[in-house]
C-alpha positions as CSV (number, residue, x, y, z in Angstrom):
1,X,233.1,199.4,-59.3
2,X,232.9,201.1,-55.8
3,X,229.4,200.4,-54.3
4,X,228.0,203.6,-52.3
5,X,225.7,203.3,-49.5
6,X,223.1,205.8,-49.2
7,X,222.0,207.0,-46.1
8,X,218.4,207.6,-45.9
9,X,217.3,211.4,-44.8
10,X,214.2,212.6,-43.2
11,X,212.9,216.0,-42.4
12,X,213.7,217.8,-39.0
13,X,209.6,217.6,-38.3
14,X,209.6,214.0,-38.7
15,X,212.8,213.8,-36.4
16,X,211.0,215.8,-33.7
17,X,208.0,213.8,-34.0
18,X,209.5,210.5,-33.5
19,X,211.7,212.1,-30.6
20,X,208.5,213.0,-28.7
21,X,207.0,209.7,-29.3
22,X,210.1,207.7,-28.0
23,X,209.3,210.5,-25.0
24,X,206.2,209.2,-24.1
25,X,206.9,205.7,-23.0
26,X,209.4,206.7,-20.9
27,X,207.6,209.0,-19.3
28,X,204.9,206.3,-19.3
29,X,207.1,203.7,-17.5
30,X,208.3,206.0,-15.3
31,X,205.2,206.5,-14.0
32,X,204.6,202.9,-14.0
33,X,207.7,202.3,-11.8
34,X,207.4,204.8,-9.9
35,X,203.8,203.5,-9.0
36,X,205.3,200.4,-8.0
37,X,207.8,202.3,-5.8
38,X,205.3,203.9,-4.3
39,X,203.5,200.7,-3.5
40,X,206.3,198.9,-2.5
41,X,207.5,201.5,-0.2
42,X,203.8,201.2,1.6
43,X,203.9,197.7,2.3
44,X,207.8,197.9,3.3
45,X,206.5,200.5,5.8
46,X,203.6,198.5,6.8
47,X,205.7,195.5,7.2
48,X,208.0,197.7,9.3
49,X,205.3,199.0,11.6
50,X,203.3,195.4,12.2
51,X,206.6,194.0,13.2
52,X,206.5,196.4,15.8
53,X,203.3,196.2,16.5
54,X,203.5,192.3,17.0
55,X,206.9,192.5,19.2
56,X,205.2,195.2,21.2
57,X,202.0,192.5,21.3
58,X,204.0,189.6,22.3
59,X,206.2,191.4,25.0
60,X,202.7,192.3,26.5
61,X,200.9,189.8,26.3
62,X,203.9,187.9,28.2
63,X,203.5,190.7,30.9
64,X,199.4,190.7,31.5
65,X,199.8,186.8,31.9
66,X,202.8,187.5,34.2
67,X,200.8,190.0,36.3
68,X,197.6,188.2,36.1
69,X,199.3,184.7,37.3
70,X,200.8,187.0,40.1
71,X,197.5,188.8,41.0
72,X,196.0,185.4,41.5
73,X,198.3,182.9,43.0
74,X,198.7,185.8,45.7
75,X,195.3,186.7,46.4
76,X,194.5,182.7,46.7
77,X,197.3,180.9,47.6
78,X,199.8,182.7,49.3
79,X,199.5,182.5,53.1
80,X,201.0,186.1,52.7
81,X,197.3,187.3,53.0
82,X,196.4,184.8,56.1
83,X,196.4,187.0,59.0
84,X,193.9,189.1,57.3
85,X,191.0,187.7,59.0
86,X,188.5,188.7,61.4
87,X,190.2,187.2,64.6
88,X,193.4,188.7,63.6
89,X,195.1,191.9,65.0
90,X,196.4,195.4,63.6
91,X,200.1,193.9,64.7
92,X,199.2,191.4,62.2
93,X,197.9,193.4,59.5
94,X,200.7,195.7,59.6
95,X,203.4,192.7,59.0
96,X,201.3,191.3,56.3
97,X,201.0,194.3,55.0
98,X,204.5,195.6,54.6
99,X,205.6,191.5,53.5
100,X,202.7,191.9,50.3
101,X,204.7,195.3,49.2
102,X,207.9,193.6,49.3
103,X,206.5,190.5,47.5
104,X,205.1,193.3,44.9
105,X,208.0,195.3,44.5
106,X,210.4,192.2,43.8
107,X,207.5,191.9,40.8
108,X,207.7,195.1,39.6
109,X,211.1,194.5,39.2
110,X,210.4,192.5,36.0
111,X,207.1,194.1,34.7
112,X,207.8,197.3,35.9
113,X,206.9,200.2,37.7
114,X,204.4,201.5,35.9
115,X,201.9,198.6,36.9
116,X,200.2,199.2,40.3
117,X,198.7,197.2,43.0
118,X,196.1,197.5,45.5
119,X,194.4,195.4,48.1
120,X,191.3,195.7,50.3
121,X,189.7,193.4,52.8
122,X,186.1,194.1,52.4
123,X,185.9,192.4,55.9
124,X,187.9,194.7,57.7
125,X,187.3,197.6,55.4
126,X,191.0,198.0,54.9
127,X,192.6,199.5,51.4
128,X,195.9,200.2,51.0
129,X,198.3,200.2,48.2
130,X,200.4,197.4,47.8
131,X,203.2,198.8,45.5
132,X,204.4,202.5,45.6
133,X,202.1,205.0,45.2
134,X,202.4,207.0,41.6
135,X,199.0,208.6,42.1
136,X,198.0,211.9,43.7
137,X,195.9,211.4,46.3
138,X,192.6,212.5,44.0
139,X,193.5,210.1,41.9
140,X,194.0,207.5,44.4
141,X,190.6,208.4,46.1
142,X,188.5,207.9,42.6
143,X,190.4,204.5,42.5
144,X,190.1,203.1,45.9
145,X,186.3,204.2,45.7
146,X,186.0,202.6,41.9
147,X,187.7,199.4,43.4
148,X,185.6,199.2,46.5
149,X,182.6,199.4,45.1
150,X,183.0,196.7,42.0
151,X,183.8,194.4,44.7
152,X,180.5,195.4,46.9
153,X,178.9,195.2,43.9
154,X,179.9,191.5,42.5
155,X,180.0,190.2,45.8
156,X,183.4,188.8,44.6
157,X,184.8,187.2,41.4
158,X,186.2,184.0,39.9
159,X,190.4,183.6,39.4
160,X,189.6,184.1,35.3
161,X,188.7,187.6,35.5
162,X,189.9,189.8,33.0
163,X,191.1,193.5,32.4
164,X,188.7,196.5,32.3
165,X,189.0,199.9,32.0
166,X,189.0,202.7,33.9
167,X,188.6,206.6,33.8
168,X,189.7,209.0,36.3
169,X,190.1,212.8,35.7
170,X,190.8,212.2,31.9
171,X,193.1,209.5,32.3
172,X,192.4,206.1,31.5
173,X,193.6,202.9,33.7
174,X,192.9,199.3,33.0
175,X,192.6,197.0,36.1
176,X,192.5,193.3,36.7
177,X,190.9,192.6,39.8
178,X,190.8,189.1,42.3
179,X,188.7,188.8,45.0
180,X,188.5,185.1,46.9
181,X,187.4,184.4,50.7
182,X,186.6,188.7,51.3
183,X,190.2,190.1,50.5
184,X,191.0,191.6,46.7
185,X,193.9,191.7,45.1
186,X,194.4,194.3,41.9
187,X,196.6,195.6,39.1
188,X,196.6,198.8,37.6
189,X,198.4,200.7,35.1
190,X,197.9,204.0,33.0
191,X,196.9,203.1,29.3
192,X,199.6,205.7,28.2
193,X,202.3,204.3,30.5
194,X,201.1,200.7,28.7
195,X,201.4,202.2,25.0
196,X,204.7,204.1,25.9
197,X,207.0,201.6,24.0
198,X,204.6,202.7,20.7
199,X,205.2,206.4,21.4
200,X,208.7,205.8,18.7
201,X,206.7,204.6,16.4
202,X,206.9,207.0,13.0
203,X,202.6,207.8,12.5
204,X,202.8,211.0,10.8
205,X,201.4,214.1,11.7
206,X,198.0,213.2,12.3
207,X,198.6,209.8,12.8
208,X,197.1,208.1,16.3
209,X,196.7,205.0,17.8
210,X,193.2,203.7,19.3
211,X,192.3,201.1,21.9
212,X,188.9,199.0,21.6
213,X,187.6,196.8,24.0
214,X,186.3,193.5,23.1
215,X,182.8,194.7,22.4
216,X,183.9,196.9,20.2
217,X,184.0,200.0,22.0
218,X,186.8,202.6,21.9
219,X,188.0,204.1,25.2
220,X,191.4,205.5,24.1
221,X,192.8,207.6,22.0
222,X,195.9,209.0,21.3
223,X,194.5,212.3,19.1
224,X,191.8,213.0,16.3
225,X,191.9,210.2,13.5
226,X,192.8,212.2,10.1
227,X,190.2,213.8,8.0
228,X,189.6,215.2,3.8
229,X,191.6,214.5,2.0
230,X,194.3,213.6,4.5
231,X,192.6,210.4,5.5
232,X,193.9,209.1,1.8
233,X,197.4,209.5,2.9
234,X,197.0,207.1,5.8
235,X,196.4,203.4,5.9
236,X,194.0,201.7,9.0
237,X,196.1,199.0,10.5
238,X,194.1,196.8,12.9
239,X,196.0,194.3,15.5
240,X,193.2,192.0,17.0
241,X,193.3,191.6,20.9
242,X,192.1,187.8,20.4
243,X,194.9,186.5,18.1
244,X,197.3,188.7,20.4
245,X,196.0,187.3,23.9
246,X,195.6,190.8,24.8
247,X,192.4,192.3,26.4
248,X,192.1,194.9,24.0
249,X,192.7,195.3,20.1
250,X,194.5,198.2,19.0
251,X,193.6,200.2,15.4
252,X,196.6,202.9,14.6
253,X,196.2,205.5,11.6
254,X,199.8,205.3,10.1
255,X,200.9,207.2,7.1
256,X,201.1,205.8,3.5
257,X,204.9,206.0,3.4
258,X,205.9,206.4,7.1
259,X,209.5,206.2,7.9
260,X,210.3,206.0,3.8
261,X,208.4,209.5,2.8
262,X,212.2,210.9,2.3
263,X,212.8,208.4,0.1
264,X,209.5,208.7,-2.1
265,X,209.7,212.7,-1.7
266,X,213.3,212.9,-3.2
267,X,212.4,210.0,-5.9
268,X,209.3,212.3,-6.7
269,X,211.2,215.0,-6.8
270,X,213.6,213.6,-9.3
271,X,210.7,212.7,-11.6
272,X,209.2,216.2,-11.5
273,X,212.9,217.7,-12.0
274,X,213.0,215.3,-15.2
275,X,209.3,216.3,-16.5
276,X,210.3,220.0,-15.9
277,X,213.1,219.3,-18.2
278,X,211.0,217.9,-20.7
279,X,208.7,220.8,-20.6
280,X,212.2,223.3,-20.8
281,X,213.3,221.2,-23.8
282,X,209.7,220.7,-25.5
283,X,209.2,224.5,-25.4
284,X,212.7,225.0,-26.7
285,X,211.9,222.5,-29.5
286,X,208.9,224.3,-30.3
287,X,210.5,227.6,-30.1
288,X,213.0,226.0,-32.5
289,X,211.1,224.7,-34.9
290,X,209.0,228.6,-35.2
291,X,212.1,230.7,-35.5
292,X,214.1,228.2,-37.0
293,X,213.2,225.0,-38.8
294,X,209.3,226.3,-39.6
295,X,210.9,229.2,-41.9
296,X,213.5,226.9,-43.3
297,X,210.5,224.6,-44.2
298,X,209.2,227.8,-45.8
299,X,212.1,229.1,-47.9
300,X,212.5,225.1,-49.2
301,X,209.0,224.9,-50.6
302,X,209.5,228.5,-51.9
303,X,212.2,226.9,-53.7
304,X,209.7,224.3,-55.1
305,X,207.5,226.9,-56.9
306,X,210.0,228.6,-58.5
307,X,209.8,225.7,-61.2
308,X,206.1,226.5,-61.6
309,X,206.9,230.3,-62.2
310,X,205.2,231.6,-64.6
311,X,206.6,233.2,-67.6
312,X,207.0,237.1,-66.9
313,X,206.6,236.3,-63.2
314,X,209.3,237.8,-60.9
315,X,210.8,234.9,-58.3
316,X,210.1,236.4,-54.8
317,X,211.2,234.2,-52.1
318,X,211.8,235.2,-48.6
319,X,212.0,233.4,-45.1
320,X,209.2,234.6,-42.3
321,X,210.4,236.5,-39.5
322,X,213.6,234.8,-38.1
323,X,215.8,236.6,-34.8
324,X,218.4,234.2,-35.8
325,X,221.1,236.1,-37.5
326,X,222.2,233.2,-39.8
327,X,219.0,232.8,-41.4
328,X,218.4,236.5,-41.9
329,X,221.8,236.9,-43.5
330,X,221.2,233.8,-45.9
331,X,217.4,235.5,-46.6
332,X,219.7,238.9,-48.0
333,X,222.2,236.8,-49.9
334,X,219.6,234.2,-51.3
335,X,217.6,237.2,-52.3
336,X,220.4,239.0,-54.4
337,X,220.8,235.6,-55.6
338,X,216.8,235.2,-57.0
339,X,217.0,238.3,-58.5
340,X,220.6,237.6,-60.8
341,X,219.1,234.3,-61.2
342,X,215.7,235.8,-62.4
343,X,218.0,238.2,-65.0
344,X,220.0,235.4,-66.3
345,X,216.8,233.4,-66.4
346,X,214.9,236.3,-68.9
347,X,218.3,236.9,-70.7
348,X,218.3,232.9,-71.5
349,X,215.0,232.6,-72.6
350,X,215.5,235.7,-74.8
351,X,218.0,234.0,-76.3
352,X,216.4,230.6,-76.9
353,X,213.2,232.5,-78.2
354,X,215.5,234.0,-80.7
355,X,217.4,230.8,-81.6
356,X,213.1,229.1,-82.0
357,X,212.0,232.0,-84.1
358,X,215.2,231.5,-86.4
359,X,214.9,227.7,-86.5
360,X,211.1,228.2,-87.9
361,X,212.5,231.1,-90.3
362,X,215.1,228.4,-91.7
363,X,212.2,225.4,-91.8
364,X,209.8,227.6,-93.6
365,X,212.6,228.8,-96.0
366,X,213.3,225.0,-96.6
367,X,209.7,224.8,-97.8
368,X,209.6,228.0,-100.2
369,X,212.3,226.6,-103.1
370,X,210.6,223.2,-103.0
371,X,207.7,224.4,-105.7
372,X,210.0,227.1,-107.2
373,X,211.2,225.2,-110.1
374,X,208.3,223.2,-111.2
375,X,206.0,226.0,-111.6
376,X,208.7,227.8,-113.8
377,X,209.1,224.3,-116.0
378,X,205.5,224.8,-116.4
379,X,205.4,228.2,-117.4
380,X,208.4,227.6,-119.9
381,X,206.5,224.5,-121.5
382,X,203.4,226.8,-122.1
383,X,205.2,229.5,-123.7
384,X,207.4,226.7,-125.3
385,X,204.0,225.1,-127.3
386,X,202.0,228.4,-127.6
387,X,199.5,228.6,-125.0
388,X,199.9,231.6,-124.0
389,X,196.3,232.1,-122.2
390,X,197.5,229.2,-119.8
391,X,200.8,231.0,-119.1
392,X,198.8,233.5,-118.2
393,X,197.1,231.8,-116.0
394,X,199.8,230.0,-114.7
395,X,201.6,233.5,-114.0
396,X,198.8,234.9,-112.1
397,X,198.2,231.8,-109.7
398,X,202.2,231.4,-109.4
399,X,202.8,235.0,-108.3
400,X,200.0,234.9,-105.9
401,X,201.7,232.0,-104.1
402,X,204.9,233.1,-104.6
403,X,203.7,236.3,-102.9
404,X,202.1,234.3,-99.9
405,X,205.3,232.5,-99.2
406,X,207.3,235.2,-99.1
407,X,205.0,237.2,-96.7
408,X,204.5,234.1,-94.5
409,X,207.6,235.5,-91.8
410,X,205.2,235.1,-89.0
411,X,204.8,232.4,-86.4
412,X,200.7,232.4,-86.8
413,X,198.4,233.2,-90.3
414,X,194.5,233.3,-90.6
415,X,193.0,230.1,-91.6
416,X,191.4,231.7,-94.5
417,X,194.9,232.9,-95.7
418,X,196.3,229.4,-96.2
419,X,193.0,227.9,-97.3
420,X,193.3,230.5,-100.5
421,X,196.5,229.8,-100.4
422,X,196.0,225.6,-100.8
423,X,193.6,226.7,-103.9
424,X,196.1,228.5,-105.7
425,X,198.2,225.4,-105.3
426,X,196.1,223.4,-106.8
427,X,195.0,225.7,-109.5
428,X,199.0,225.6,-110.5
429,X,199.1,221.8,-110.2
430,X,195.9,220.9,-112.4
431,X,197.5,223.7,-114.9
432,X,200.7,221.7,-114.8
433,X,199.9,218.4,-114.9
434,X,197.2,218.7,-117.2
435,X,194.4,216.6,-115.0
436,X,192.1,217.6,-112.7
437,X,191.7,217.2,-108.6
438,X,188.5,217.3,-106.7
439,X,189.0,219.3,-103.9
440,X,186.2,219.3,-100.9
441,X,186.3,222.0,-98.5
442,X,184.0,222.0,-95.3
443,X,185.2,224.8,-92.9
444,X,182.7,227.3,-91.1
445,X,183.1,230.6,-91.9
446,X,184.0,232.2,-88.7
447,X,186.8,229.5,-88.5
448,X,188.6,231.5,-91.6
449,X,190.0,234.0,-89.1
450,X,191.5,231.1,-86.6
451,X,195.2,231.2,-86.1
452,X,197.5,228.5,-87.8
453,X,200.8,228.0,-88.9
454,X,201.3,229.0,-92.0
455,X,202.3,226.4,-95.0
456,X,201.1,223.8,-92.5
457,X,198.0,222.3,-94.1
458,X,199.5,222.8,-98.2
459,X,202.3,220.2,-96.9
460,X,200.4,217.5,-96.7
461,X,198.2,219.0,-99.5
462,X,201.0,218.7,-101.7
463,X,201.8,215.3,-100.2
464,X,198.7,213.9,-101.5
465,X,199.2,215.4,-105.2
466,X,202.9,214.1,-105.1
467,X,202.4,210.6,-104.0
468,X,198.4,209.7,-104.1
469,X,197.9,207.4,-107.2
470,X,194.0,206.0,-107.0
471,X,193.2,203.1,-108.6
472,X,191.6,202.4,-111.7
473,X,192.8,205.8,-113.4
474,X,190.3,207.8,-111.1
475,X,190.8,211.5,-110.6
476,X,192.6,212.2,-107.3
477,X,190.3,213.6,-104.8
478,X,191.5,215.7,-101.3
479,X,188.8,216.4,-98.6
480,X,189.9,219.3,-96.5
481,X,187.0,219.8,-93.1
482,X,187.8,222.2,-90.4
483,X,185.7,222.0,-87.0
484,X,186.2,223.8,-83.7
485,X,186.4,220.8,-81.0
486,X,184.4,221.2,-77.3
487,X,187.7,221.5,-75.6
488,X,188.6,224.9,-77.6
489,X,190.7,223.2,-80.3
490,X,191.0,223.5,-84.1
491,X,190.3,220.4,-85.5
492,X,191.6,219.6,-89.3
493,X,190.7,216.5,-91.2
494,X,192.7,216.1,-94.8
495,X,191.7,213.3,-96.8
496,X,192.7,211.5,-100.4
497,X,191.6,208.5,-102.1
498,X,195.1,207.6,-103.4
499,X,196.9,204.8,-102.2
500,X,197.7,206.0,-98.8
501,X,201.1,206.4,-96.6
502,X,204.0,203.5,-96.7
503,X,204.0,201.1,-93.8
504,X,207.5,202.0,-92.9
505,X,206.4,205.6,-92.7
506,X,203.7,205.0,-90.8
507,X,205.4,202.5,-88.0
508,X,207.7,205.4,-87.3
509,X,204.9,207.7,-86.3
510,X,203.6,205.6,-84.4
511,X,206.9,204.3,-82.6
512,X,207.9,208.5,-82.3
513,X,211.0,207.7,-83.7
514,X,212.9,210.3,-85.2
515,X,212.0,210.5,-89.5
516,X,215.0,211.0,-91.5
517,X,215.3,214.5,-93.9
518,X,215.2,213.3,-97.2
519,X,213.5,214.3,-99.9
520,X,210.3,212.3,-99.6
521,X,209.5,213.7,-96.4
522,X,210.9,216.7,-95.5
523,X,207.9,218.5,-95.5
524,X,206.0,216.4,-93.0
525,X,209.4,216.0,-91.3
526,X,209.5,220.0,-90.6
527,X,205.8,220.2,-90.0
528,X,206.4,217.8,-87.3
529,X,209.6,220.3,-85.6
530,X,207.3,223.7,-86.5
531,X,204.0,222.7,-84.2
532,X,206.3,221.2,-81.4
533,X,208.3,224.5,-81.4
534,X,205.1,226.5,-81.4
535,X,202.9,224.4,-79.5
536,X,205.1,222.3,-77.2
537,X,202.8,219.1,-76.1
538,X,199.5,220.8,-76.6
539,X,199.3,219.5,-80.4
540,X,198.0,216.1,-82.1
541,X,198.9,215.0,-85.5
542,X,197.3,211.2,-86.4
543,X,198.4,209.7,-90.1
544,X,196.9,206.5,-91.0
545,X,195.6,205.2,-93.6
546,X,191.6,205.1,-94.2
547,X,189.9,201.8,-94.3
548,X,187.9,202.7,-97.7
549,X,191.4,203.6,-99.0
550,X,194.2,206.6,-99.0
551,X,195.5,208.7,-96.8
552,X,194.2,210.2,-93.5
553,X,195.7,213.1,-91.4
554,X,194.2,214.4,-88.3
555,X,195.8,217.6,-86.8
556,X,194.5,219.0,-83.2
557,X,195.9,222.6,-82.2
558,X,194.6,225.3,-79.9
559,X,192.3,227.4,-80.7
560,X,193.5,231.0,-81.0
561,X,192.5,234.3,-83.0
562,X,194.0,237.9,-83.2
């Protein structure tokens, strides 16, 4: 036996739906990583920049304590500065003098140029510049006058002075300044020349770096701090003067991704290349699934309601407006197709309506001969002994169902028809078998002209007179009530006091199991194949037997009238 595995389908809208959920993680962890990036790329660029920062730092703070030592071993201890004194002479100065710029120039060998140095003997009122002079002479006058006066002003200071600052002409210096026994020693240099080795640094645009003294004011700038919105795209970074051994701290506005803003830009760039996409190929799905997969969803549940057509109703089915050319060309073919399909369709049930109306034709006409020979034993038994008044009889009620049977061709009869019909019956059998049957009929009078069957009800009529023996040698008695139920249904009750239906009759009712055409039977048998021809599932037919004894049948049918 070959075992086939069947691979489980879904519809096209479920397939897009799940696509577009598998969509949004992604697009959901790329924003995560790309978050991550972003922040990783900050501190990477923050890292970078503090490790300048702090080489820059150290390098300089190395430098100030180089200059500083120099400053005052020089101004105190070196017998450089001796013959300045008041017993001395110019000659003197003058050699001093030019031995202090040499001792200065072999220094500015290894802190460099930028750093100059004054000195003045208060004493002798003598200022001069001990190092070559990078100043213009303004510039030089504001400094010498700046100098000269601090000193006039402290009266002199102790070795551990520190570094101040200095403005001249919109430049600002920073000085250290020594004065011991009337003569001052001092260093200067130009704040930009000291941040020049920072000037590489990667800021951004409106990035800047600020210098703040030690009570917390700033006296340099490099440009205006960013502002908005743009002060977002910047981090603060502070480098304290105290744990740098500098005299000043420095604060620099650098931007959020510095020197690895290509990097971020081209990754960003990538992502919003891949969301475009997404959008292209959501709005081509959804363009899809209108001109495509929406009228396909249409023309297959179009295909579902043609089962619930009703009869007479012509099958239109036909896509919604589709520019693909496929789909257009099936809508043409599949149309042609409807229609010969709706043709074949009325030309089959034509037929089968034919082959039903025959098959009830032939079941009545199985019913007609069943009573034709007993009635004419009758009649011939009457002659036969003389009674002629009950042959008489006898003819009249025999002709008038005979006549009834044979106009009985149509699929529907009044009720009233067949209830005279049932009487003349059982007129012929009480004439024939020479007893008498009570016969109880309850039906309202505008039931009479209620649509049945015909020959329905006298079958089981003359399955009560056939079969129904009551006990005790009473007279056979048949109830006949006809009702119209609350859900517009004919309801017929037919009842007997004989001795009611076999079991094995009954358990094949109830089991629906198919009753075999014999002679016994036959007429409930055809009954049976006449309503579900007529009626399909909209009938009800109970036999039991009743508990005070005999047989009970129960018929439900719609209500109809003409």
């Amino acid at each position: 036996m070959n075992n086939t595995k069947r691979t489980r389908s879904y519809p096209v809208v479920q397939v897009l739906r799940k696509t577009v959920w598998l969509a949004l993680p992604i697009v959901v962890l790329f924003v995560v990583v790309s978050w991550f990036s972003f922040s990783e790329i900050r501190r990477q660029n923050n890292l970078a920049l503090e490790n300048a920062v702090n080489i820059y730092q150290t390098e300089l703070e190395h430098k100030l304590s180089a200059i500083k030592h120099f400053v005052q071993w020089t101004v105190v201890h070196d017998p450089i500065l001796d013959p300045f004194k008041t017993t001395g002479h110019m000659g003197e100065f003058r050699q001093a003098s030019n031995d202090l710029r040499l001792r200065v120039s072999d220094m500015q060998y290894s802190t460099g140029s930028e750093y100059q140095y004054f000195f003045y003997w208060d004493e002798g009122d003598i200022f001069f510049n001990a190092s070559e002079l990078k100043l213009d002479y303004d510039t030089y006058k504001a400094a010498k006058a700046k100098i000269t006066s601090d000193v006039k002003r402290e009266g002199g200071s102790a070795p551990d002075s520190s570094w101040a600052s200095l403005n001249i002409r919109g430049r600002t210096y920073l000085y250290y300044l020594i004065t011991y026994k009337h003569r001052t020693f001092v260093a200067m240099v130009s704040i930009e020349d000291m941040l020049s080795p920072l000037s590489s640094l990667n800021l951004g645009e409106h990035g800047n770096i600020r210098v703040q003294s030690p009570i917390g004011d700033i006296f340099y700038q490099t440009g205006e701090r960013p502002s908005g919105f743009e002060r977002r795209l910047y981090d603060n970074l502070v480098f304290s003067g105290e744990e740098s051994g500098l005299p000043f701290t420095l604060l620099i506005d650098a931007q959020i991704l510095g020197n690895y803003g290509t990097l971020f830009i081209l990754q960003f760039v990538v992502f919003l290349a891949a969301l475009m996409l997404s959008f292209i190929m959501g709005g081509y799905i959804l363009l899809t699934y209108k001109k495509v997969i929406l009228p396909i969803k249409l023309f297959s549940e179009g295909l579902k309601s043609m089962g619930s057509l009703e009869e007479g109703e012509a099958a239109e089915l036909e896509l919604t407006d589709s520019r693909v050319q496929e789909l257009n060309q099936i809508n043409d073919q599949f149309k042609n197709l409807i229609h010969e399909i709706t043709r074949l369709r009325i030309d089959v049930y034509e037929a089968e309506l034919d082959k039903n109306k025959f098959r009830i034709h032939f079941l009545q006409q199985q019913i007609k001969p069943h009573f034709y020979l007993n009635c004419l034993t009758t009649i011939d038994s009457m002659v036969s002994l003389g009674d002629l008044d009950a042959a008489q009889k006898m003819l009249q009620f025999t002709s008038r169902y005979f006549r009834y049977l044979f106009q009985a061709d149509k699929d529907f009869v009044p009720l009233g028809n067949e209830l005279d019909h049932i009487s003349d019956y059982l007129a012929i059998q009480n004439m024939r078998l020479s007893r008498s049957t009570e016969y109880d009929l309850d039906v309202a009078k505008e039931l009479l002209s209620a649509d049945i069957p015909p020959l329905l009800l006298i079958t089981f009529i003359e399955n009560s007179i056939k079969h129904a023996s009551p006990p005790g040698g009473e007279a056979l008695h048949i109830g006949l009530v006809c009702k119209k139920t609350q859900d517009e249904r004919l309801s017929v009750h037919i009842t007997d006091n004989g001795q009611g239906f076999p079991s094995d009759f009954l358990k094949k009712i109830y089991n629906g199991e198919q009753l075999e055409d014999n002679g016994d039977h036959i007429g409930i048998t055809n009954c049976i194949r006449r309503m579900r021809l007529l009626y399909g599932e909209a009938f009800e037919l109970s036999l039991e037997n009743s508990v005070t004894g005999g047989a009970s049948v129960i018929i439900h049918i719609p209500y109809s009238e003409n």
